[in-house]
N, C-alpha and C positions, 0 to 999 in steps of 0.2 A: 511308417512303413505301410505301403498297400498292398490289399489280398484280395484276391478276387473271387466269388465260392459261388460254384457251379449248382442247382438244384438237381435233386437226381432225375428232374421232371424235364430239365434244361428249356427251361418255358419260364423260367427267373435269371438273372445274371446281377447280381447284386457286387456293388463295391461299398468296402467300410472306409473307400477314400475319398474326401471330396474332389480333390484332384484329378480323380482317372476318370476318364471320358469314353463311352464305348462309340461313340458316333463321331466319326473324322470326318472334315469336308474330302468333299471330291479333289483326287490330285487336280493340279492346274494343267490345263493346255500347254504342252511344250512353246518356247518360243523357238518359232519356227526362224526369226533371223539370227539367234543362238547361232543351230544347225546350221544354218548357209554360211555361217561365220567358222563355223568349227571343220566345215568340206570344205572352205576355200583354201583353210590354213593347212588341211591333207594338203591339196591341190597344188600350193605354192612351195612345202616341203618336197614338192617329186617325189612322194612317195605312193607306193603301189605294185601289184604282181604282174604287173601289163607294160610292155613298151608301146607308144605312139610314134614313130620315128618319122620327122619329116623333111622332106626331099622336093628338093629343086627340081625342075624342068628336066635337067641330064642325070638326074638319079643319085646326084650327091648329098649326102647328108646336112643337114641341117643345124639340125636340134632334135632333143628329142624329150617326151614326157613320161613318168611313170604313172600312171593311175591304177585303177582297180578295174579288173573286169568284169567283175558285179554289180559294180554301177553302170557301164557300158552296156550291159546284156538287160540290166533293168530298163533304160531307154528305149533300146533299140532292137527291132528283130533283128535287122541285119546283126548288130553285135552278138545277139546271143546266138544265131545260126553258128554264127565264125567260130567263136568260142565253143558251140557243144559240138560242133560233127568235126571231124576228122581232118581239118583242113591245117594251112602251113600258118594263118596264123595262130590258131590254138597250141599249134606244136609247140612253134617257136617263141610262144606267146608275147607275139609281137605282131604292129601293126605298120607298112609303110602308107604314108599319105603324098603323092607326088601332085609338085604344083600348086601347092598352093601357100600361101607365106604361110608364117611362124605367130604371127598376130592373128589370122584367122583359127590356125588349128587352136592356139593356145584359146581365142575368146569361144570356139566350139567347144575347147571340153573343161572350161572354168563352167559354163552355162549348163553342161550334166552334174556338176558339183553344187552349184550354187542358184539354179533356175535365173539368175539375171542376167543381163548380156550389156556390158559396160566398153564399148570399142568406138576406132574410130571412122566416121561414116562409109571411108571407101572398103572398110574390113568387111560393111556388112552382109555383102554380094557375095565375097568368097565364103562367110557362117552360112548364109541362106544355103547355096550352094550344095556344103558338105554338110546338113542339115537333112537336104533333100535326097543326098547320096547313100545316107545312113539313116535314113524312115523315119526320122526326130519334126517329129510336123508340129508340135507347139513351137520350136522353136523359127521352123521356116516360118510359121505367122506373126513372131514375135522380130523376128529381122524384118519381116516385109513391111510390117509395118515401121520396126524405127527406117527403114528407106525411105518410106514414101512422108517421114514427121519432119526426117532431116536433107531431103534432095533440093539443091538448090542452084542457081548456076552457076556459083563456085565448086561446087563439088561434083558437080555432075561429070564433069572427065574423069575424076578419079573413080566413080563409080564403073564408067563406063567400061574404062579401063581394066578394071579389077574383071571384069564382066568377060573381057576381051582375053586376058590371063588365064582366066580358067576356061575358055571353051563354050561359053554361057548363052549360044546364040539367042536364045529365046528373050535374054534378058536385053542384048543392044537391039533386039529388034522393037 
């Protein structure tokens, strides 16, 4: 059995155990791909206090995701403007995204869960895009760049395209 006896001086810490150790290592560094592992499986649950509702060209519903709005608001000014002042999506606590597919919303807010962005090349005009729309600028540099790893002339209409979809003049020029 071990006892630990305190000196009244507490300038001694004496144990009669050999076992008891007053000196621990330092915790370890979280593993951070744990974490992306354990946001992603939120992410895939739909689970969260926020709607993201996405909508077609004519305003029709889509799909839609649940997240958290405190991950949102932690990314993004735009998000946390929305979310703290008085506005219709804080109320309704919901968000419409019109125009732009289901694959881009969906690899835009797996990439606030998870920091990595795993899509396919013509998606990544429309991330850049809604990236740029919502002040997320690691991730416009992290699309621009897989654009410019994966453009090729096979895929180069699909980009274009995607570019063409959202309004994106800057980017077919």
């Amino acid at each position: 059995e071990a006892q630990l006896i305190l000196s009244c001086n507490a300038d001694k810490l004496q144990s009669r155990s050999p076992k008891t150790s007053l000196h621990r290592s330092p915790p370890s560094m979280p593993d951070l791909s744990a974490l992306a592992l354990a946001l992603s499986k939120s992410f895939e649950a739909n689970d969260g206090d926020f709607v993201v509702v996405v909508e077609d060209t004519s305003g029709a519903e889509v799909t839609s995701f649940h997240v958290w709005a405190h991950l949102l608001s932690s990314w993004s000014d735009v998000f946390a403007a929305m979310l703290r002042h008085d506005m219709s999506e804080q109320q309704k606590r919901e968000l419409r995204i019109r125009g732009f597919t289901r694959d881009a919303v969906a690899g835009f807010l797996r990439f606030l869960y998870t920091q990595s962005l795993h899509v396919e090349p013509g998606v990544l005009v429309e991330i850049s895009i809604l990236a740029d729309k919502y002040g997320i600028d690691a991730l416009v540099e992290l699309a621009a760049q897989q654009v410019s790893e994966v453009l090729t002339a096979d895929n180069a209409c699909d980009m274009l395209q995607a570019a063409t979809h959202c309004g994106a003049n800057e980017i077919k020029d």
